[in-house]
C-alpha positions as CSV (number, residue, x, y, z in Angstrom):
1,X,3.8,-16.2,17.7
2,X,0.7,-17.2,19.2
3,X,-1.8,-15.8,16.9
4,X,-1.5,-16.1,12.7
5,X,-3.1,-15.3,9.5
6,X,-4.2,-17.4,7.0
7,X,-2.1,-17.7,4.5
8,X,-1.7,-19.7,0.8
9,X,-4.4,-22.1,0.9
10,X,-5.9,-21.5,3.6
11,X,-6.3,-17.8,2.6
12,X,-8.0,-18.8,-0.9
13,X,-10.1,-21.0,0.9
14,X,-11.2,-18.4,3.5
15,X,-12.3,-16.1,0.1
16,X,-14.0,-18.9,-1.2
17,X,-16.2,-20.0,2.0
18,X,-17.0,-16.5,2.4
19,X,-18.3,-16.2,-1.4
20,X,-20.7,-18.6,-1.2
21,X,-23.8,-18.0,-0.1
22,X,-24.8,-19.7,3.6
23,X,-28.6,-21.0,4.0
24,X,-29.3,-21.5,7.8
25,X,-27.4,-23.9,9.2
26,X,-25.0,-24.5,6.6
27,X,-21.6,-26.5,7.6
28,X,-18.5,-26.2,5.0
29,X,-15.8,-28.4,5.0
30,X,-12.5,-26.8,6.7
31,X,-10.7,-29.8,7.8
32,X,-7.6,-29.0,5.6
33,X,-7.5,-25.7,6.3
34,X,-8.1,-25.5,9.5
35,X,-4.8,-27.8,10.0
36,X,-7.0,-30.9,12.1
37,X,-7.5,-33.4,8.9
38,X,-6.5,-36.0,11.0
39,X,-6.1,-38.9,9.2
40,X,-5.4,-42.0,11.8
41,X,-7.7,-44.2,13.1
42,X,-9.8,-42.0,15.3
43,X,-11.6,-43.1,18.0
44,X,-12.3,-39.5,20.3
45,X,-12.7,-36.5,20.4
46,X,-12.5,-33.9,23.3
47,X,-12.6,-29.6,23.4
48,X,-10.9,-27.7,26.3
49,X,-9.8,-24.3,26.2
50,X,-6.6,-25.6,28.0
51,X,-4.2,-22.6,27.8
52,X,-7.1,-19.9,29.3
53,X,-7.1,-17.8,25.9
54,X,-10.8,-18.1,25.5
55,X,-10.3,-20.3,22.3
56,X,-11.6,-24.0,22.8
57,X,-8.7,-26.4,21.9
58,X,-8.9,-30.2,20.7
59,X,-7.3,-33.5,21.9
60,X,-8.4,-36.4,18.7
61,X,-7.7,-40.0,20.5
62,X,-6.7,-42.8,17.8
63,X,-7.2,-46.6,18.3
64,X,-3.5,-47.2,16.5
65,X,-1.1,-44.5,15.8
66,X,-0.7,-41.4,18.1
67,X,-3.0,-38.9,19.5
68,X,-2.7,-35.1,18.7
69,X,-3.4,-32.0,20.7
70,X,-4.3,-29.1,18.6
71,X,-3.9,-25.9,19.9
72,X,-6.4,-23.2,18.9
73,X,-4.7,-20.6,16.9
74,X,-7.6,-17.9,17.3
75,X,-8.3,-17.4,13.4
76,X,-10.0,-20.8,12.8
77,X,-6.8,-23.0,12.4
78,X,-5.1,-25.2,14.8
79,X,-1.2,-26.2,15.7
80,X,-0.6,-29.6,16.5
81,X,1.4,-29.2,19.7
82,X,1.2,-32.5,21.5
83,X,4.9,-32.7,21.0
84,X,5.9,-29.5,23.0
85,X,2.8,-30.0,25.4
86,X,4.4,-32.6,27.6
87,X,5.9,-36.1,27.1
88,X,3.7,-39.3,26.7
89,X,0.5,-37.2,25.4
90,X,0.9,-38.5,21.7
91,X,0.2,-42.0,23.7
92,X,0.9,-43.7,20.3
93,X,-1.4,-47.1,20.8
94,X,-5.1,-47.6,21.5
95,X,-6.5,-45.0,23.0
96,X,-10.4,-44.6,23.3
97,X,-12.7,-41.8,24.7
98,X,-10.1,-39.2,26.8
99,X,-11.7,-36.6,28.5
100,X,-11.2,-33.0,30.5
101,X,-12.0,-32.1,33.4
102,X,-10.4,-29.8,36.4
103,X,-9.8,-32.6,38.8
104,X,-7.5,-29.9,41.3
105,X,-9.8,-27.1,40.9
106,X,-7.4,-24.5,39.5
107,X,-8.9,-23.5,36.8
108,X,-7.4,-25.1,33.9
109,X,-8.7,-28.6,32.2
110,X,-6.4,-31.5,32.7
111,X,-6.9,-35.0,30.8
112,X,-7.2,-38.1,31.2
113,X,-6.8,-40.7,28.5
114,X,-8.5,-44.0,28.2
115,X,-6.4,-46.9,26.8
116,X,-7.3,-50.2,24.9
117,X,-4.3,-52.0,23.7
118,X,-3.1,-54.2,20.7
119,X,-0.9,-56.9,22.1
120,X,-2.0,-56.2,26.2
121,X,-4.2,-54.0,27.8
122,X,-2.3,-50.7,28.5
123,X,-2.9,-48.5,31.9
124,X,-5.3,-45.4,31.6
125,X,-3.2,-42.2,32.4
126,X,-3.6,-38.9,33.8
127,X,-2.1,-35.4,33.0
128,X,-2.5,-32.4,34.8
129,X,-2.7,-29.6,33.2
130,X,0.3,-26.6,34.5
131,X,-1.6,-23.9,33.8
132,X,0.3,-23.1,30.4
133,X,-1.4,-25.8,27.9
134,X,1.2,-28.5,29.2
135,X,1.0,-31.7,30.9
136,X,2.9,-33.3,33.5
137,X,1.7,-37.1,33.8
138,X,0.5,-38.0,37.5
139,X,-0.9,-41.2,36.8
140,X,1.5,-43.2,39.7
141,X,0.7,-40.7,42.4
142,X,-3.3,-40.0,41.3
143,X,-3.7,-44.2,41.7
144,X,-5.9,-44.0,38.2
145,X,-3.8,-46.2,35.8
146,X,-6.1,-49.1,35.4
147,X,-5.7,-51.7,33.3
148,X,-9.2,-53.0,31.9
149,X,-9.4,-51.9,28.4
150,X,-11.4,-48.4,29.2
151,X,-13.3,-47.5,26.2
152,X,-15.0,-44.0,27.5
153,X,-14.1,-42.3,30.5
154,X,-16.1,-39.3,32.4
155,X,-15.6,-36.6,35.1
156,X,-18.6,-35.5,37.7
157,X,-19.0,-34.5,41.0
158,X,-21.0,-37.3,42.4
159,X,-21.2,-36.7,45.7
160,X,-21.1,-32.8,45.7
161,X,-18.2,-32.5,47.5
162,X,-16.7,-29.9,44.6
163,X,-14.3,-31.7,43.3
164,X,-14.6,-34.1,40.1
165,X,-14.4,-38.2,40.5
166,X,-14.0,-40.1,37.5
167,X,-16.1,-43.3,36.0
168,X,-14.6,-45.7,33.8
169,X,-16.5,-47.6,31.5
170,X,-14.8,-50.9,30.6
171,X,-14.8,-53.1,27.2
172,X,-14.5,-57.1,27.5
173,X,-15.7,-60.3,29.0
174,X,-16.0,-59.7,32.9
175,X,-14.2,-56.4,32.9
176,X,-15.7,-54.7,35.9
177,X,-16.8,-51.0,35.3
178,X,-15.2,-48.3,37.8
179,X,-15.7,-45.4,40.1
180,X,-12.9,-43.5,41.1
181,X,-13.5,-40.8,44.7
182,X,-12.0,-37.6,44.5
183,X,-9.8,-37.4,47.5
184,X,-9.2,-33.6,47.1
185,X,-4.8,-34.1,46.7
186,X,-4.6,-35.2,43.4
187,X,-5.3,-38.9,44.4
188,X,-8.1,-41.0,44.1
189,X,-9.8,-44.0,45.6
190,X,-12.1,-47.0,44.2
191,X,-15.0,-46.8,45.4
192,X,-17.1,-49.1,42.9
193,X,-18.1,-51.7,45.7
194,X,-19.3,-49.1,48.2
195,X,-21.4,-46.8,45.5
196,X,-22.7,-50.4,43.9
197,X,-21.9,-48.9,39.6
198,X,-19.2,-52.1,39.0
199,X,-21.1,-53.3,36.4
200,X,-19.4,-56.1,34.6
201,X,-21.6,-55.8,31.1
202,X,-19.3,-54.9,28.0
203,X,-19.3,-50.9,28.5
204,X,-18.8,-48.4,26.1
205,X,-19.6,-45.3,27.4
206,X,-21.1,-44.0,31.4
207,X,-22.7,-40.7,30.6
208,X,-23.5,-38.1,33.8
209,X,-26.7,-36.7,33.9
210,X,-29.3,-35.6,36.3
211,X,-32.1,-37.3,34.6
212,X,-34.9,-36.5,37.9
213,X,-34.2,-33.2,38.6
214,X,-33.3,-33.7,42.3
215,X,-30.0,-31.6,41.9
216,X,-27.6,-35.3,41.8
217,X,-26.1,-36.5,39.3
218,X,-27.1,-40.0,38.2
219,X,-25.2,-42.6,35.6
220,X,-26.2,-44.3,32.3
221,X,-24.2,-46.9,31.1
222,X,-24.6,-48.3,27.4
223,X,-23.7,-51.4,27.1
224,X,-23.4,-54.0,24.5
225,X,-21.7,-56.6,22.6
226,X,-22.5,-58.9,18.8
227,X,-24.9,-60.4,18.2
228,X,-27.6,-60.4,21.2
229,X,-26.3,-57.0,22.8
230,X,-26.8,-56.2,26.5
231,X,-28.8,-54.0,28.9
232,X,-27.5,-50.3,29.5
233,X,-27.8,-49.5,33.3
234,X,-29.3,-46.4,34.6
235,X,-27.8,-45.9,38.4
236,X,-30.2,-43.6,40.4
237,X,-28.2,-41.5,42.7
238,X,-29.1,-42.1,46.4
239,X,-27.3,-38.7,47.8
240,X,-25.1,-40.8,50.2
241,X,-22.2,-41.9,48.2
242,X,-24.4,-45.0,46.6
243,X,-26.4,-45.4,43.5
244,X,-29.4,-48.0,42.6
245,X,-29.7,-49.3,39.5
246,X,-33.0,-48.5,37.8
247,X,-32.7,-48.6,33.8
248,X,-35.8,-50.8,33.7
249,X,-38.3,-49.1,36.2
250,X,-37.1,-45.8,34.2
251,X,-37.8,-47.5,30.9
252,X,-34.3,-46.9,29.4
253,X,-32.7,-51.1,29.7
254,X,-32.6,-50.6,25.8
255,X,-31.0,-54.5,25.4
256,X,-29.6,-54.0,21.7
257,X,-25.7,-53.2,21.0
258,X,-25.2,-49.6,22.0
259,X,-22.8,-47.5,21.8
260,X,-23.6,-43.9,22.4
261,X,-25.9,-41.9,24.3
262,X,-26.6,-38.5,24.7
263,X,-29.0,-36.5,27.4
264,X,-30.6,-33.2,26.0
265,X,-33.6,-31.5,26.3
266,X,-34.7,-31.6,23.0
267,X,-38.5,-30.6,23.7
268,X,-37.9,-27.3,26.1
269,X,-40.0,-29.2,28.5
270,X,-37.5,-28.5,31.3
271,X,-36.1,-32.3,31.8
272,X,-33.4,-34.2,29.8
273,X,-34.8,-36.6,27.2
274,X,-32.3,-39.6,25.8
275,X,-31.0,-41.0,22.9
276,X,-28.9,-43.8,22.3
277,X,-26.9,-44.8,19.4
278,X,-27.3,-48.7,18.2
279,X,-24.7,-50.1,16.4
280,X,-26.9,-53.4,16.1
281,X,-31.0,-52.9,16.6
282,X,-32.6,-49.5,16.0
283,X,-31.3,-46.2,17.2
284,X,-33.7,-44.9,20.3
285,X,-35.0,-41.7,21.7
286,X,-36.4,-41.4,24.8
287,X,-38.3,-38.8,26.6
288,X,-38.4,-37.7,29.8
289,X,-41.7,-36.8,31.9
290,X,-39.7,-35.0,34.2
291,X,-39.3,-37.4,36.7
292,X,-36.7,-39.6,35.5
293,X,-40.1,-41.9,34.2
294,X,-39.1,-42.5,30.3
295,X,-41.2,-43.4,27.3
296,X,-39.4,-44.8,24.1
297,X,-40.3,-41.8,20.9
298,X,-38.4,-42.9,18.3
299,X,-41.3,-42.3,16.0
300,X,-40.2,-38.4,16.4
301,X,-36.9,-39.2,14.6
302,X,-37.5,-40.0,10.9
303,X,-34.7,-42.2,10.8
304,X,-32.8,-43.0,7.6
305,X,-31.6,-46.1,8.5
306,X,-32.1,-48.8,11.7
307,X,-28.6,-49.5,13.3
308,X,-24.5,-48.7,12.4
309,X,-25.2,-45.7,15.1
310,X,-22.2,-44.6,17.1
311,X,-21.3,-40.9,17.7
312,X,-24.6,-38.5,18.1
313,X,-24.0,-34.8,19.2
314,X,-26.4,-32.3,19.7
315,X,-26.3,-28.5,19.2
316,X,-28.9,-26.1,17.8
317,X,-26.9,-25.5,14.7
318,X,-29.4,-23.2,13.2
319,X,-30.2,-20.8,15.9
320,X,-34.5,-21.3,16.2
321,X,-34.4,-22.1,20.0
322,X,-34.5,-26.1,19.5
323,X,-31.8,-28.9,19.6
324,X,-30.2,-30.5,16.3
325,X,-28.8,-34.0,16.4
326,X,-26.1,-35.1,14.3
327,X,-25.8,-38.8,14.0
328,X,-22.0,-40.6,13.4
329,X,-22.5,-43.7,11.0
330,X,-20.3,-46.4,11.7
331,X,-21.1,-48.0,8.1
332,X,-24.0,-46.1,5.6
333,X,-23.7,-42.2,6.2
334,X,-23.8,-39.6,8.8
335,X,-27.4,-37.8,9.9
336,X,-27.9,-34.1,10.6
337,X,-31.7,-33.9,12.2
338,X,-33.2,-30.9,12.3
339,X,-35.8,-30.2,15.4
340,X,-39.1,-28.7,14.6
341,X,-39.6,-27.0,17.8
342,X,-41.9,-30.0,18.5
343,X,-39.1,-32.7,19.3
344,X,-39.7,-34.2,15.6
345,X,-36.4,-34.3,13.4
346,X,-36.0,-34.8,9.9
347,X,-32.9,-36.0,8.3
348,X,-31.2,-33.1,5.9
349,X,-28.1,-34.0,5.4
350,X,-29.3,-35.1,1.2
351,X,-29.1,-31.3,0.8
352,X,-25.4,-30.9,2.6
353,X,-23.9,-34.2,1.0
354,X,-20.5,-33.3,2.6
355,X,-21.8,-33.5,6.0
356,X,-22.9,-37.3,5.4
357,X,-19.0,-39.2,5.5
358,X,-20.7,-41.9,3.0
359,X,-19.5,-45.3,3.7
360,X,-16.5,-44.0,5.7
361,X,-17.0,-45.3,9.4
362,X,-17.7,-42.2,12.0
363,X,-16.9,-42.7,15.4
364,X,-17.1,-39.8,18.1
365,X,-18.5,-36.5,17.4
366,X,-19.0,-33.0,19.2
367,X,-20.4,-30.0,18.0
368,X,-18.1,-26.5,19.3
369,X,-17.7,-22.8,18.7
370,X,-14.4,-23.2,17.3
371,X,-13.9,-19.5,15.9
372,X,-16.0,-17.7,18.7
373,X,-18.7,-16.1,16.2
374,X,-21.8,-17.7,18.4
375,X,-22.3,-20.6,16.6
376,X,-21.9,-24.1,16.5
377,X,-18.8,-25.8,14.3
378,X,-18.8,-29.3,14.2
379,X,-16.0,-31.9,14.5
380,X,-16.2,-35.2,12.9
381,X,-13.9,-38.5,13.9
382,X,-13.1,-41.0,11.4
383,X,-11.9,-44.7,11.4
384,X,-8.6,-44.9,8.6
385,X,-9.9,-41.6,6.7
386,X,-9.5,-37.8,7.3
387,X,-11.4,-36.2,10.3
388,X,-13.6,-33.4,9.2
389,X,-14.0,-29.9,10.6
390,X,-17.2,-28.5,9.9
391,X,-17.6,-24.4,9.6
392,X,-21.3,-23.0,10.5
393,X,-22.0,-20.5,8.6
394,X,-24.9,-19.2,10.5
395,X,-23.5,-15.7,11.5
396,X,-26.0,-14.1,13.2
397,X,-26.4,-12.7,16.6
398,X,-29.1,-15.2,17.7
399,X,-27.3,-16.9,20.4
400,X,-26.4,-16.7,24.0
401,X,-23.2,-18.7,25.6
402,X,-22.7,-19.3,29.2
403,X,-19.3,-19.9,31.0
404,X,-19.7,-21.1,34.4
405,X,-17.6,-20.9,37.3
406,X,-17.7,-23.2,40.5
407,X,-16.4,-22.1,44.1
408,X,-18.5,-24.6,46.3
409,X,-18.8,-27.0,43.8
410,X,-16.5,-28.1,41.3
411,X,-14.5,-25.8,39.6
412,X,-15.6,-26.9,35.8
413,X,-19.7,-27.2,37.3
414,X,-20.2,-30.1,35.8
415,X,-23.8,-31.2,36.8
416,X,-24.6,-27.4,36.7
417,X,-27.9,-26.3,35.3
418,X,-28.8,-23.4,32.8
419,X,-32.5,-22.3,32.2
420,X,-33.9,-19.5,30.1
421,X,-37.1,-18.0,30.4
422,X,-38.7,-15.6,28.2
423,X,-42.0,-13.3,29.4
424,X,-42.1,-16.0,32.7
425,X,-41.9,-18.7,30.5
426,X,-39.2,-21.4,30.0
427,X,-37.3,-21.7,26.5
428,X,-34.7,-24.1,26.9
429,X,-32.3,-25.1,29.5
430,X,-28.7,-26.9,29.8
431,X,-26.8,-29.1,31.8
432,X,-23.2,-29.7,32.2
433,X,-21.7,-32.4,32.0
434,X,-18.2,-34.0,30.7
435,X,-18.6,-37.0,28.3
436,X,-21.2,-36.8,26.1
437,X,-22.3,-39.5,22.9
438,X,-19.4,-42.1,21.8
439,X,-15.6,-41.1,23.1
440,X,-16.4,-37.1,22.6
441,X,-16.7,-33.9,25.5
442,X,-18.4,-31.0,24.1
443,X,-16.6,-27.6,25.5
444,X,-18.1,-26.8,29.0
445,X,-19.0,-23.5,27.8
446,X,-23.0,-23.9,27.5
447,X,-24.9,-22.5,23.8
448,X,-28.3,-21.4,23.3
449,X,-29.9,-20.5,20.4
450,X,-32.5,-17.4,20.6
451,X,-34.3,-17.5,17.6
452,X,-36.5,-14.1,18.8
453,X,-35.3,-10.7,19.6
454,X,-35.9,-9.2,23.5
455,X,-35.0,-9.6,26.9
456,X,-34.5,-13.1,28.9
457,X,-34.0,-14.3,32.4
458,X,-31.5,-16.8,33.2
459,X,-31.6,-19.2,36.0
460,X,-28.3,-21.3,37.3
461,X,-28.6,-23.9,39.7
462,X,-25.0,-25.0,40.7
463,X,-24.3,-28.6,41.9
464,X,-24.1,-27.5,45.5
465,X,-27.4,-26.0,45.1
466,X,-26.8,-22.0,45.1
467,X,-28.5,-20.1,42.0
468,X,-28.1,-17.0,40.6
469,X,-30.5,-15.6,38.9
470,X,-29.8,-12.7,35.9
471,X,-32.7,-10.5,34.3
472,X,-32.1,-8.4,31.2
473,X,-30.5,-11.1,29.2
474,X,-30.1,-10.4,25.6
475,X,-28.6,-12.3,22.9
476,X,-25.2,-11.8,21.3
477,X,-23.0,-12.5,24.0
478,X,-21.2,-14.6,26.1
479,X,-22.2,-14.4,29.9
480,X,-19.5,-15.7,32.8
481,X,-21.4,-16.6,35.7
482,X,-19.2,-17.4,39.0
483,X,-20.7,-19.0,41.9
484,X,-21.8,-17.1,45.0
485,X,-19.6,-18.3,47.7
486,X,-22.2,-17.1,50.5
């Protein structure tokens, strides 16, 4: 049966969490119930509604033991059914930062998992997806199983031709970073030489973003390694299949041991600010003056501690129009920032202790509506101790989701962008995009919080460059925008 109540436990825990009395942004600890305590050693984490329901489901990588695809059950519990889902997608071994993405344009989310090994370094693989929630793996014919110790993988469109190529971000001494070309059959091509990304730095995660506003995607790469660390790259799309690398004209070469990055527009400005997670050196935020010029603001961030940083996330978990962060510690505690409206956060995870994973080692992390009520759960990756699942307890109806819909471009818009205006005057906006923070995809489906009542306009520019533009927006609801074909 594909649906189910809670029962025993998870029943008298569903009474109790709804006795106690939420304060805005509250987060309650459902890991157990929900069925997705996983308690391996976690590396990744990635949503994708992959059976079309409308219910986001889960695929947690682990760097020793097997992975586990949990099925969204539709009443805030999962089913582990990576057994029944297609054979080789437990990929018991080290796998790293696996991600989703519609590389066939067919409208369901197929996967692609990035391996490590213990004894050797063990091929990447890819499944597609057969349009029931299981995999057949196409790794052979797609030409994708490389063998250089991939630590975080991402889909975009990088030459808006509307389908989704695939970056590779390699771990290890000379391992050469790579860019795979869509060739529109299932197969791919490397084409790192021609489009000059190869970098051969020790890579944890390449991140897709469209950080000057010119409607192409561009690449940041975090980089580094013990004790001296390593520039991350920023590669500048040229709109010609090539890419220049610019991290240190753009002000964004942070040199320290990073792990994790994450692009959001965290001061409503219109342009995607930065901040990168340090496991050694300070964590950073930088912000964007709109044309992909960035000045380092980490004096917005009261920051508990300098360094340990792995997994950020961001969501606006309390509904007041601006962007949250949540902070994976890979040694002290977890961070949950809250934005002032101003782009200045304050840690207050002190008054939600659960949320902090104290002296447990975090590793990805991804905020998701994982029960449909409008806002944003939270799912939490840990190394050797139980993953936690993170209930918001928000419930109101200040929100506003967008599903969107390529044609021309690709079919998951990745790269697509989301703005809201109010009264003629921008709120917030979004961006799509795969990969996201340390080895964690968000859902593709797109969350605002709308902390006032009234009407909005919504803009969407797709990758290919067609908008639509929708008046009479209210909150409450989610919004499926498809993309005009003429």
């Amino acid at each position: 049966m594909r649906k189910k109540a809670l029962t025993g436990f998870a029943l008298a825990a569903s009474l109790m969490f709804c006795a106690v009395s939420a304060q805005a942004g509250e987060l309650l600890d459902i890991s157990e119930v929900a069925g997705v305590a996983d308690d391996g050693f976690g590396k990744g984490i990635a949503f994708a509604d992959i059976d079309g329901d409308g219910f986001v489901d889960m695929y947690v990588s682990n760097k020793g033991g097997a992975n586990h695809l949990y099925r969204n059950n539709g009443d805030g519990t999962f089913t582990d059914v990576t057994a029944e889902s297609g054979a080789g997608l437990d990929a018991p071994g080290f796998t790293m930062g696996s991600v989703f993405g519609d590389i066939d344009n067919d409208g369901d989310s197929d996967l692609y998992l990035a391996q490590g090994g213990r004894f050797e370094i063990e091929a990447n693989r890819l499944f597609l997806n057969n349009g029931d929630g299981t995999f057949v793996d196409i790794t052979g014919k797609a030409g994708v199983g490389l063998k250089e110790f991939t630590y975080g993988a991402s889909f975009a469109d990088y030459d808006n031709d509307g389908d989704l190529d695939l970056y590779c971000a390699n771990y290890g001494a000379g391992a050469q970073n790579v860019l795979y070309r869509n060739n529109g059959d299932n197969s791919f091509t490397d084409v790192t030489a021609q489009a000059a990304v190869g970098d051969r730095s020790w890579s944890w995660m390449g991140i897709w973003a469209d950080v000057n506003g010119d409607g192409n995607t561009d690449l940041y790469v975090v980089n580094g390694r013990y004790p001296a660390g390593e520039p991350n790259r920023l590669y500048i799309n040229n709109a010609d299949g090539t890419f220049t690398e610019g991290a240190r004209d753009a002000g964004v070469a942070d040199g320290n041991w990073g792990l994790g990055g994450a692009f959001e527009d965290i001061d409503n400005d219109g342009d995607l600010d930065l901040f990168v997670s340090n496991y050694v050196g300070k964590n950073r935020l930088y912000l964007n003056d709109g044309s992909g010029k960035f000045t380092e603001s980490t004096e917005k961030i009261a920051l508990k501690q300098e360094g340990w940083g792995k997994g950020p996330t961001f969501g606006d978990i309390d509904h007041d129009g601006d962007l949250d962060l949540y902070e994976g510690d890979c040694k002290l505690a977890n961070q949950m920032y809250l934005n002032d409206g101003a782009g200045n956060f304050s840690d207050v995870a002190d008054a939600q202790p659960q949320l902090k994973c104290e002296t447990v080692r975090t590793k990805g992390t991804a905020f998701a509506d994982i029960d449909n009520d409008g806002d944003l759960d939270l799912y939490v990756v840990n190394w050797g101790a139980q993953n936690k699942l993170y209930a918001n307890d928000q419930n109101d109806a200040g929100w506003l989701k967008v599903d969107l819909v390529g044609t021309v471009s690709n079919r998951d818009a990745f790269g697509a962008r989301v703005q809201l205006f109010k009264g003629g005057r921008q709120v917030a906006m979004r961006e799509s995009r795969s990969a996201t923070g340390f080895c964690a995809q968000q859902p593709k489906t797109l969350h605002f919080g709308l902390p006032e009542g009234g009407v909005y306009e919504l803009v969407v520019r797709f990758p290919s460059g067609k908008t639509v533009t929708l008046s009479d927006v209210r909150p409450g609801r989610t919004l499926r925008i498809e993309e005009p074909i003429n």
